[in-house]
CHARMM internal coordinates of N, CA and C (Angstrom, degrees):
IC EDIT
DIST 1 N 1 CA 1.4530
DIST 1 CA 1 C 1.5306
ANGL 1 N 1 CA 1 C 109.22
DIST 1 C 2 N 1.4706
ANGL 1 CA 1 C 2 N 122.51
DIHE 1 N 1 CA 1 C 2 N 148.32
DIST 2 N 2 CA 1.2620
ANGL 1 C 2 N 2 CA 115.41
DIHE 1 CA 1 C 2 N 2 CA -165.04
DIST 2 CA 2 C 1.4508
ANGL 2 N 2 CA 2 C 96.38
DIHE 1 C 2 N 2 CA 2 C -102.79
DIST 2 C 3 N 1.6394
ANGL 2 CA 2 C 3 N 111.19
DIHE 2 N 2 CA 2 C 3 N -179.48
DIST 3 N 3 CA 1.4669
ANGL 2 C 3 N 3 CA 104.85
DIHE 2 CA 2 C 3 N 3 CA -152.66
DIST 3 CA 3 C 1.9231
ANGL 3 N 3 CA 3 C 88.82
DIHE 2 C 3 N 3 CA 3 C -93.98
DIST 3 C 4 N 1.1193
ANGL 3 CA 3 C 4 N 116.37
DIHE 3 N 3 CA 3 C 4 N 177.83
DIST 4 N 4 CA 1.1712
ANGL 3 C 4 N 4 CA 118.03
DIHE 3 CA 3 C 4 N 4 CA -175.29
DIST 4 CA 4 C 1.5166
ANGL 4 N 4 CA 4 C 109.13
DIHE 3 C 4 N 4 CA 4 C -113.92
DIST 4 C 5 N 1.5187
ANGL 4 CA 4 C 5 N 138.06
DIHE 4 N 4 CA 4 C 5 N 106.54
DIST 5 N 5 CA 1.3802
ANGL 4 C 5 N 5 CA 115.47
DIHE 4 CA 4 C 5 N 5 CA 176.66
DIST 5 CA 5 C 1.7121
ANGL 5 N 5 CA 5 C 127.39
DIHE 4 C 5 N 5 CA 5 C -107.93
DIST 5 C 6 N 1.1872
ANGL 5 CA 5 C 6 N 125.26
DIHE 5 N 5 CA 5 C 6 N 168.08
DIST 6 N 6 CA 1.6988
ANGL 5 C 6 N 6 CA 110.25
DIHE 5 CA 5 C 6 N 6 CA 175.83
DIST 6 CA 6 C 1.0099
ANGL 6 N 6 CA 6 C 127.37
DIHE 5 C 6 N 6 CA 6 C -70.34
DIST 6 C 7 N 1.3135
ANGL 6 CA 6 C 7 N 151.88
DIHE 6 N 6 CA 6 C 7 N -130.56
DIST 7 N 7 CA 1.4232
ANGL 6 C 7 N 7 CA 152.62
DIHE 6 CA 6 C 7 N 7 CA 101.70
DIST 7 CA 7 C 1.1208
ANGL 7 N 7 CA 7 C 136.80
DIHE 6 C 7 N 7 CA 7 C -73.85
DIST 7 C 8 N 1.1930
ANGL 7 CA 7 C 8 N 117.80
DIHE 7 N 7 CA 7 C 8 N 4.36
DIST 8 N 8 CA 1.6338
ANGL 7 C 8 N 8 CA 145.67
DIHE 7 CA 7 C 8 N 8 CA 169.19
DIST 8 CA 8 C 1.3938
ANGL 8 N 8 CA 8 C 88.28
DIHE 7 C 8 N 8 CA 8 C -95.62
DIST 8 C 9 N 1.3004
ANGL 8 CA 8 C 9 N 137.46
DIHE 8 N 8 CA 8 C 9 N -82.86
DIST 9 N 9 CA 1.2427
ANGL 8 C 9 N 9 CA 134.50
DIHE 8 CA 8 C 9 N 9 CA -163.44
DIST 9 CA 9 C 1.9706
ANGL 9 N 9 CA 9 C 128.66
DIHE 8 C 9 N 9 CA 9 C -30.74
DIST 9 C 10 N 1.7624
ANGL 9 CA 9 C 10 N 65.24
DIHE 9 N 9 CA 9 C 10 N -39.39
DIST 10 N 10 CA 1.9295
ANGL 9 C 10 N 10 CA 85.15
DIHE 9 CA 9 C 10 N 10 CA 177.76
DIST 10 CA 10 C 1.3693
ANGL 10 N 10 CA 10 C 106.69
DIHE 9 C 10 N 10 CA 10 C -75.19
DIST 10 C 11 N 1.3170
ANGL 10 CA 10 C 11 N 117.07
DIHE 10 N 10 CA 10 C 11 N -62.23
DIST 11 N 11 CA 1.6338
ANGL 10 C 11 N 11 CA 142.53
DIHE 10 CA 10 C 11 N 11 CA -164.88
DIST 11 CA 11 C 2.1535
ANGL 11 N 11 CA 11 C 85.22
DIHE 10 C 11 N 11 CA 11 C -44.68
DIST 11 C 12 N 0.9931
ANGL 11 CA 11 C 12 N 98.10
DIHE 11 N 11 CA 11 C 12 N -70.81
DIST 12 N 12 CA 1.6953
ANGL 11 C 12 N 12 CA 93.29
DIHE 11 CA 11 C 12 N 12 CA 150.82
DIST 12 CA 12 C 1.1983
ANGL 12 N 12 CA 12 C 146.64
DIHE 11 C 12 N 12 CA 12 C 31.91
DIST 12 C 13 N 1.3190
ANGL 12 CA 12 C 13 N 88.25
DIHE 12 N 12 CA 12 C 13 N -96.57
DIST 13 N 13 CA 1.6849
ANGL 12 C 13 N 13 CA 130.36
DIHE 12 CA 12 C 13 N 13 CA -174.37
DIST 13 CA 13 C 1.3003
ANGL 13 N 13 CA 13 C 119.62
DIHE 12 C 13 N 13 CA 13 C -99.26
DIST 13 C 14 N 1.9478
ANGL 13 CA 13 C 14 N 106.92
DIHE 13 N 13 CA 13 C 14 N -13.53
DIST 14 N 14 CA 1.3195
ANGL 13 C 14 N 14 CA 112.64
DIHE 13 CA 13 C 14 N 14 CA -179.23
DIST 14 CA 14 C 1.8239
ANGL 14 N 14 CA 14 C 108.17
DIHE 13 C 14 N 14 CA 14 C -100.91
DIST 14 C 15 N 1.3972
ANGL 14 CA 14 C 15 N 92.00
DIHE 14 N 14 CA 14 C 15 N -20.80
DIST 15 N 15 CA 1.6148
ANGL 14 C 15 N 15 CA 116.88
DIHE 14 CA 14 C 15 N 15 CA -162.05
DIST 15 CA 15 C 1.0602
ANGL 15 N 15 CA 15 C 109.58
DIHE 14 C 15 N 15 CA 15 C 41.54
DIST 15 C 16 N 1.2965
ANGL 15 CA 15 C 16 N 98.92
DIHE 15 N 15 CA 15 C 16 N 86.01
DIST 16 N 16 CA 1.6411
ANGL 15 C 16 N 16 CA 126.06
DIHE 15 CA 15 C 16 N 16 CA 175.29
DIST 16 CA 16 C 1.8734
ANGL 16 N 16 CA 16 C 106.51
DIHE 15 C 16 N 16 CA 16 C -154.89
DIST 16 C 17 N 1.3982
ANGL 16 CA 16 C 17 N 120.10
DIHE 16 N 16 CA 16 C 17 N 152.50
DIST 17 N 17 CA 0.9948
ANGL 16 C 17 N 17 CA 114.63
DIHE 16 CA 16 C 17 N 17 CA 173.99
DIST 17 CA 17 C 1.2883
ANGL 17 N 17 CA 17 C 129.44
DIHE 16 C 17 N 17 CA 17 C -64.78
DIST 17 C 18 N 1.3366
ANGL 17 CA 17 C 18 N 148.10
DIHE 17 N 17 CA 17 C 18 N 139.41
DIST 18 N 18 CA 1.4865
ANGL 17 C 18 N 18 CA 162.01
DIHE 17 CA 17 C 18 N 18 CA 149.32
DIST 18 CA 18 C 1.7302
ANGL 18 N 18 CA 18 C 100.80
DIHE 17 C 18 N 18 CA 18 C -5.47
DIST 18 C 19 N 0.9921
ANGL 18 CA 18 C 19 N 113.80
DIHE 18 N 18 CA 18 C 19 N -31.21
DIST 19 N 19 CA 1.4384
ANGL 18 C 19 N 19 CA 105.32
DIHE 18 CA 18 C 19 N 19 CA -167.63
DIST 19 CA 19 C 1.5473
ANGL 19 N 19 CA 19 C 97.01
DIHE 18 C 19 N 19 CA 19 C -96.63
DIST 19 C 20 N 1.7562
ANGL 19 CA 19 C 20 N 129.83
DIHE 19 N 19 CA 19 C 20 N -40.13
DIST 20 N 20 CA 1.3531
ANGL 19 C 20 N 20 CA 118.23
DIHE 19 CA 19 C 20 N 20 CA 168.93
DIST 20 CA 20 C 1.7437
ANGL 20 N 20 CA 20 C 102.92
DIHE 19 C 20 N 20 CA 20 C -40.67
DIST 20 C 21 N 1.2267
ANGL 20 CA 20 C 21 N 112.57
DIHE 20 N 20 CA 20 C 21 N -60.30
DIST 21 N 21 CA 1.4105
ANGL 20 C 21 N 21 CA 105.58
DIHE 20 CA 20 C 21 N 21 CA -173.49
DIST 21 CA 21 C 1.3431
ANGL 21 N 21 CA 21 C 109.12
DIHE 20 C 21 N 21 CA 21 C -38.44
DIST 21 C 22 N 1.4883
ANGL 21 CA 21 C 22 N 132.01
DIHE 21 N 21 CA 21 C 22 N -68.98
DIST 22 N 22 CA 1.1142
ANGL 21 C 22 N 22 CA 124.28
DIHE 21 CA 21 C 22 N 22 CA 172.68
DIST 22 CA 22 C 1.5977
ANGL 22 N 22 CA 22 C 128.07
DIHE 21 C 22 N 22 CA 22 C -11.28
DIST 22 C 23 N 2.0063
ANGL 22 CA 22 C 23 N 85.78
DIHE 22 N 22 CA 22 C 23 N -79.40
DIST 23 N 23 CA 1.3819
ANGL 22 C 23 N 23 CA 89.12
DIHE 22 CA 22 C 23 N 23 CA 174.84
DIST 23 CA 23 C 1.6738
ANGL 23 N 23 CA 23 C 135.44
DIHE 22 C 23 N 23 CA 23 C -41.24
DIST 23 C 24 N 1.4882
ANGL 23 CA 23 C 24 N 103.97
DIHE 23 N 23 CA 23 C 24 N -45.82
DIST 24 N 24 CA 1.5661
ANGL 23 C 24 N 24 CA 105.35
DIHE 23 CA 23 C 24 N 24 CA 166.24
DIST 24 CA 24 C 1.4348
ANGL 24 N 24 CA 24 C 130.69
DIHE 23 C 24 N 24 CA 24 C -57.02
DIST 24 C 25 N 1.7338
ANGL 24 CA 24 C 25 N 120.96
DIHE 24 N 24 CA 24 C 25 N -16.81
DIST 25 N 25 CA 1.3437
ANGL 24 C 25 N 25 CA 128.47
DIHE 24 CA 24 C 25 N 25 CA 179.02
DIST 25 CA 25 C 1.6876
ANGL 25 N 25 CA 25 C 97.22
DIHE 24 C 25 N 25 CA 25 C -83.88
DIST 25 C 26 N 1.3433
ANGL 25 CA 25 C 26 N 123.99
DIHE 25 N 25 CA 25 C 26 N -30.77
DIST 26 N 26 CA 1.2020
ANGL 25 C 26 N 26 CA 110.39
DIHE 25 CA 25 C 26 N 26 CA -153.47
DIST 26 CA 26 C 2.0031
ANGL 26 N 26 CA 26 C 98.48
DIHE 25 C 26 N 26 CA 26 C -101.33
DIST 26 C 27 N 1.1183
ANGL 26 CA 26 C 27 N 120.29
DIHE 26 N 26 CA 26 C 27 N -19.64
DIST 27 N 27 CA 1.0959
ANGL 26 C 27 N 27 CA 128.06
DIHE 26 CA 26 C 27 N 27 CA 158.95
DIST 27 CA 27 C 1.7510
ANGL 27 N 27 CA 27 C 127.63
DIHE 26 C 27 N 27 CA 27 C -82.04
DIST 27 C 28 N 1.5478
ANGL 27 CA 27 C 28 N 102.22
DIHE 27 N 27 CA 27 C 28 N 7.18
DIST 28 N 28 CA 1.4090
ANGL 27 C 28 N 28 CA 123.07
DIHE 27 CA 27 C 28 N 28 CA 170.46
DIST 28 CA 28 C 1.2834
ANGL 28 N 28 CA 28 C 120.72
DIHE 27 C 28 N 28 CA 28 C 46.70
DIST 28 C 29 N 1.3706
ANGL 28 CA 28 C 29 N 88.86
DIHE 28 N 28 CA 28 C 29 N 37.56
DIST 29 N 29 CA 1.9792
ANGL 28 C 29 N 29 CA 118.22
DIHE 28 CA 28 C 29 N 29 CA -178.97
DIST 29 CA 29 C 1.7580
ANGL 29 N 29 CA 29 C 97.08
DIHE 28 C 29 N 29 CA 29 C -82.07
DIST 29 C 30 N 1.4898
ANGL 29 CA 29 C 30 N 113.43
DIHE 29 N 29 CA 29 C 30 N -38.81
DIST 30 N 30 CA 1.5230
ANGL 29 C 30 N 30 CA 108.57
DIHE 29 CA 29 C 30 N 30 CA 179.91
DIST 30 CA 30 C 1.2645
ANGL 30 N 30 CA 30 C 104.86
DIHE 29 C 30 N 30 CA 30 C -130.00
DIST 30 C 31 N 1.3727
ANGL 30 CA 30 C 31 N 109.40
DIHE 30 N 30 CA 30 C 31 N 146.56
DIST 31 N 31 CA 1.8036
ANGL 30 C 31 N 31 CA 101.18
DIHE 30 CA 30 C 31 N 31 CA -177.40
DIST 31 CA 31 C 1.7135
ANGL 31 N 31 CA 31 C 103.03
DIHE 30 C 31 N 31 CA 31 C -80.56
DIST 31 C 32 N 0.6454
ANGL 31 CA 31 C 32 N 102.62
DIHE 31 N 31 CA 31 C 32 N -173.04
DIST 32 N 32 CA 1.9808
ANGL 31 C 32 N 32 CA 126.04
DIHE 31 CA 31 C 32 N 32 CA -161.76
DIST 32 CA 32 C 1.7205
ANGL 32 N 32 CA 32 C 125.44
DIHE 31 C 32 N 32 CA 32 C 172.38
DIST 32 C 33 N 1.5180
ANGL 32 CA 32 C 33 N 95.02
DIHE 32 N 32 CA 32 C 33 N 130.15
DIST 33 N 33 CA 1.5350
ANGL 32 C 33 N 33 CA 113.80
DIHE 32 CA 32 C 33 N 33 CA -170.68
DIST 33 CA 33 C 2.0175
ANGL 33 N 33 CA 33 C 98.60
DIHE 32 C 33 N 33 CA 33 C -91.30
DIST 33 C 34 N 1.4548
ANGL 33 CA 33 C 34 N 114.87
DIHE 33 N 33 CA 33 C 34 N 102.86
DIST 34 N 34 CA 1.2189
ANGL 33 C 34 N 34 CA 102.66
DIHE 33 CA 33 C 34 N 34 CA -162.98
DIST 34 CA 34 C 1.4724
ANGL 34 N 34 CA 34 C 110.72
DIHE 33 C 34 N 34 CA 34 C -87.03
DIST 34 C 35 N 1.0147
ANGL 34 CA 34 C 35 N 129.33
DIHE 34 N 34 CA 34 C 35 N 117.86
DIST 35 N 35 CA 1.8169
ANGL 34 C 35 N 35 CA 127.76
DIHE 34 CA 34 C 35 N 35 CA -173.70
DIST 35 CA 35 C 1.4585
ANGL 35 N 35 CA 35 C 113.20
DIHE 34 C 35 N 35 CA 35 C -106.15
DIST 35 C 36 N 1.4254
ANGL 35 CA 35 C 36 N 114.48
DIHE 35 N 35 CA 35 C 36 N 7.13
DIST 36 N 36 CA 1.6192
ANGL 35 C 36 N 36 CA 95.22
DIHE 35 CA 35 C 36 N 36 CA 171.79
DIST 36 CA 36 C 1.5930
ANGL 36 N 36 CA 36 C 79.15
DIHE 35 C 36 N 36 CA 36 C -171.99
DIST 36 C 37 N 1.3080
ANGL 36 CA 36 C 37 N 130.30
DIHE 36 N 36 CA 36 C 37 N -159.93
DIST 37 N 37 CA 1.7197
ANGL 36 C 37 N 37 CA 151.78
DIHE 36 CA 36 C 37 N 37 CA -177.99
DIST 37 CA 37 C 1.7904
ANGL 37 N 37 CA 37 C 106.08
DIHE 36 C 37 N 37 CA 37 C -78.37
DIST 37 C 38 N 1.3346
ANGL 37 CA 37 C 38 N 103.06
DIHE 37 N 37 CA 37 C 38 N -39.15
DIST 38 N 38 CA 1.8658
ANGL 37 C 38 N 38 CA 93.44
DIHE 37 CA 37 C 38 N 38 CA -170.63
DIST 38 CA 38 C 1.8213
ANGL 38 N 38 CA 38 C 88.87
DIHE 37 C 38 N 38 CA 38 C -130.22
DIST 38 C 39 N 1.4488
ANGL 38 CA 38 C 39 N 131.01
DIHE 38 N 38 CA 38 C 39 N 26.79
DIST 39 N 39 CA 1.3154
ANGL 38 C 39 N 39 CA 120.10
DIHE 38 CA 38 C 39 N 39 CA -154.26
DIST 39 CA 39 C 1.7103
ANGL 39 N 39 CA 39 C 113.20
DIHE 38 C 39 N 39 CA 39 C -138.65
DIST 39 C 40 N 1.6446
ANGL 39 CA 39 C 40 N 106.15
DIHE 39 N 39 CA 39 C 40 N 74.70
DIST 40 N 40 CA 1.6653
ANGL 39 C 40 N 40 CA 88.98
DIHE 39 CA 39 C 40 N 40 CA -162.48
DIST 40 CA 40 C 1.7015
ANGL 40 N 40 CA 40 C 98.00
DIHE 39 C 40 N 40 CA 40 C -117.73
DIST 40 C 41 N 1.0508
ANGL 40 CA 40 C 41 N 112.46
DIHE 40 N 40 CA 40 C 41 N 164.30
DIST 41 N 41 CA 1.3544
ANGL 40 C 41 N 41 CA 121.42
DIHE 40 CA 40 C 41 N 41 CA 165.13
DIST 41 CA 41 C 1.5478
ANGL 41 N 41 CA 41 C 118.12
DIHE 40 C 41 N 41 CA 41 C -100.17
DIST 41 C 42 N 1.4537
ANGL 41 CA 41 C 42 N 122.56
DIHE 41 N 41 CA 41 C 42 N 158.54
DIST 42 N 42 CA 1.0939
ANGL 41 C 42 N 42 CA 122.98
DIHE 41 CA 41 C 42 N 42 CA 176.59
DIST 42 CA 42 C 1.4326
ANGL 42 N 42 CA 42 C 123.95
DIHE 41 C 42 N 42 CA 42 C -150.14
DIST 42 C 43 N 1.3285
ANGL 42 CA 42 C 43 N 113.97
DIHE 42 N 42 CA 42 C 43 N 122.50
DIST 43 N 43 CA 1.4655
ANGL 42 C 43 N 43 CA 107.78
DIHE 42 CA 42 C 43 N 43 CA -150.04
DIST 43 CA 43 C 1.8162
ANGL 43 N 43 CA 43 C 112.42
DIHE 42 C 43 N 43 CA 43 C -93.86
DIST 43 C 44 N 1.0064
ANGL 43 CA 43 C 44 N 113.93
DIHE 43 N 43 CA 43 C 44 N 149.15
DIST 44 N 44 CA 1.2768
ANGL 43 C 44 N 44 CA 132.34
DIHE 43 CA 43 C 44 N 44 CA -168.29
DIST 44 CA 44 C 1.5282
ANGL 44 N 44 CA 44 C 111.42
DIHE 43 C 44 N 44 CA 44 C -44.40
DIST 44 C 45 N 1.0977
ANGL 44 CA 44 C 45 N 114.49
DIHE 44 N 44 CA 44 C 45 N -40.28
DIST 45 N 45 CA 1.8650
ANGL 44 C 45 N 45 CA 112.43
DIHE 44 CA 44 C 45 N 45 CA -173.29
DIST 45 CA 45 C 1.4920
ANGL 45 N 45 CA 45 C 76.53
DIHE 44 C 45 N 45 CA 45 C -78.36
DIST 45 C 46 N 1.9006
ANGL 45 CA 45 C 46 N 151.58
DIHE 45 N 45 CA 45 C 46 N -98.66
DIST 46 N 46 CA 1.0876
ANGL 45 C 46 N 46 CA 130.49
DIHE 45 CA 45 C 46 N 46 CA -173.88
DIST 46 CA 46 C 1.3428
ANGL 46 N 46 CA 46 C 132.47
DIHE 45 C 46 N 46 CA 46 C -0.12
DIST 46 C 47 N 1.6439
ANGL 46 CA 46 C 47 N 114.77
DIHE 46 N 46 CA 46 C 47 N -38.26
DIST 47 N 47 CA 1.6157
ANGL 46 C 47 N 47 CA 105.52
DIHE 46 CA 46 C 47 N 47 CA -170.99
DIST 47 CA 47 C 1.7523
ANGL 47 N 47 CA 47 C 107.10
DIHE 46 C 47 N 47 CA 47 C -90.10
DIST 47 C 48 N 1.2284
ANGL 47 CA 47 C 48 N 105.77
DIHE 47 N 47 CA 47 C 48 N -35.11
DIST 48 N 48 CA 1.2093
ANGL 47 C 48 N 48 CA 126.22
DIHE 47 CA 47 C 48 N 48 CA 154.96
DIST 48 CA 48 C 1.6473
ANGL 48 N 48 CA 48 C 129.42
DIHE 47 C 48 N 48 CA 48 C -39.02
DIST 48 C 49 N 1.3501
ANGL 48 CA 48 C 49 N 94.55
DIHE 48 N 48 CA 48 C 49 N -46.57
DIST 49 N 49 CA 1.5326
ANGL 48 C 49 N 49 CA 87.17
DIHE 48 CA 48 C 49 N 49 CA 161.24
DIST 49 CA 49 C 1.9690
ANGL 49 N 49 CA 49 C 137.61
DIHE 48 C 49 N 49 CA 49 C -95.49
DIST 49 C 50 N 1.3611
ANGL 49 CA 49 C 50 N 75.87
DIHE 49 N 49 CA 49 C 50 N -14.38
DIST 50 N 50 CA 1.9607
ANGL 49 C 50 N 50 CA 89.58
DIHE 49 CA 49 C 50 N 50 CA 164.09
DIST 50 CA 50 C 1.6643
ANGL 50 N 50 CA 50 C 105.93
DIHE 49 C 50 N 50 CA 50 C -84.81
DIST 50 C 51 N 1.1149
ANGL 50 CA 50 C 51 N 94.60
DIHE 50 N 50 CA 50 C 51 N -28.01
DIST 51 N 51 CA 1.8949
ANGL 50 C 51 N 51 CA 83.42
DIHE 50 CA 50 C 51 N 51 CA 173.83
DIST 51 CA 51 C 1.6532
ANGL 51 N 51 CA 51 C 103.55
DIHE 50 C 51 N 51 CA 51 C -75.28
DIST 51 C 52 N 1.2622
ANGL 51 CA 51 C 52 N 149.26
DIHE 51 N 51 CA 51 C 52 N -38.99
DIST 52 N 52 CA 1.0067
ANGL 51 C 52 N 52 CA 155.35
DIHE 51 CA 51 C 52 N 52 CA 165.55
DIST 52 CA 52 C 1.5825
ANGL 52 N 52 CA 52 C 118.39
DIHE 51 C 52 N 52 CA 52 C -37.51
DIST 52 C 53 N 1.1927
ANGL 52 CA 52 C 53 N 97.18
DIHE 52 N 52 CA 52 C 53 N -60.78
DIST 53 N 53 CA 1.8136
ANGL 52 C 53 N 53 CA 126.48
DIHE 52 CA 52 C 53 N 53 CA 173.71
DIST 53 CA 53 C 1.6446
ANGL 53 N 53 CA 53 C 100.16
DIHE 52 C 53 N 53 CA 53 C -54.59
DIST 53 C 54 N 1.4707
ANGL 53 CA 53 C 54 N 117.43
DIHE 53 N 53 CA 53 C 54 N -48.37
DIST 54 N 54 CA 1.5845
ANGL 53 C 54 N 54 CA 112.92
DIHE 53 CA 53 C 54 N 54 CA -150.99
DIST 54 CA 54 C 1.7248
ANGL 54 N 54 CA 54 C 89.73
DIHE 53 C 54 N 54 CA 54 C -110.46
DIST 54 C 55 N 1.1261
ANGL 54 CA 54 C 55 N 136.83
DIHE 54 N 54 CA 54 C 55 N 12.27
DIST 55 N 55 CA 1.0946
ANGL 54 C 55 N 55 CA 118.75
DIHE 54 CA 54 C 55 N 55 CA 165.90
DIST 55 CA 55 C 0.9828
ANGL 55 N 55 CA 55 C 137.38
DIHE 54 C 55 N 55 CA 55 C -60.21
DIST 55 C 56 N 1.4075
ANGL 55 CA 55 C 56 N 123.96
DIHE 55 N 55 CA 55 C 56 N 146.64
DIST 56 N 56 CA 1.8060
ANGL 55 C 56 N 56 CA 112.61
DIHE 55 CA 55 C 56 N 56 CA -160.10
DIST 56 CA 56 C 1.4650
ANGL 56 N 56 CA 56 C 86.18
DIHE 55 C 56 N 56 CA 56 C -117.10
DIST 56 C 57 N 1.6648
ANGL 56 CA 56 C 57 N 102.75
DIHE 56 N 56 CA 56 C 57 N 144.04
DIST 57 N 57 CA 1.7421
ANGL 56 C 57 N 57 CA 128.00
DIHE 56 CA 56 C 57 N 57 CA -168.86
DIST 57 CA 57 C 1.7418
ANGL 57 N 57 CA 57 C 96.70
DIHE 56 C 57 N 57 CA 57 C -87.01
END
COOR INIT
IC SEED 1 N 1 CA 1 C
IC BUILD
């Protein structure tokens, strides 16, 4: 099972603000498990693959 992270967690790891995260879930740039109105999780093979996708050459 893959690990589960917040959008803080990511925002994080991306060092970017909580709300880029947002923006990227809601423009379906990153997938996301949505659990409430402002409250999603996002799992590790997902972040993994938008970092893959969005890497800059």
């Amino acid at each position: 099972m893959n690990k589960l992270l917040t959008s803080k967690q990511v925002a994080n790891k991306l060092g970017v603000s909580e709300y880029t995260i947002w923006r990227y879930i809601k423009a379906k740039k990153l997938k996301a498990i949505k659990l409430t109105e402002r409250n999603f999780r996002i799992e590790e093979k997902d972040l993994n693959q938008f970092l893959k996708k969005h890497k800059t050459k």
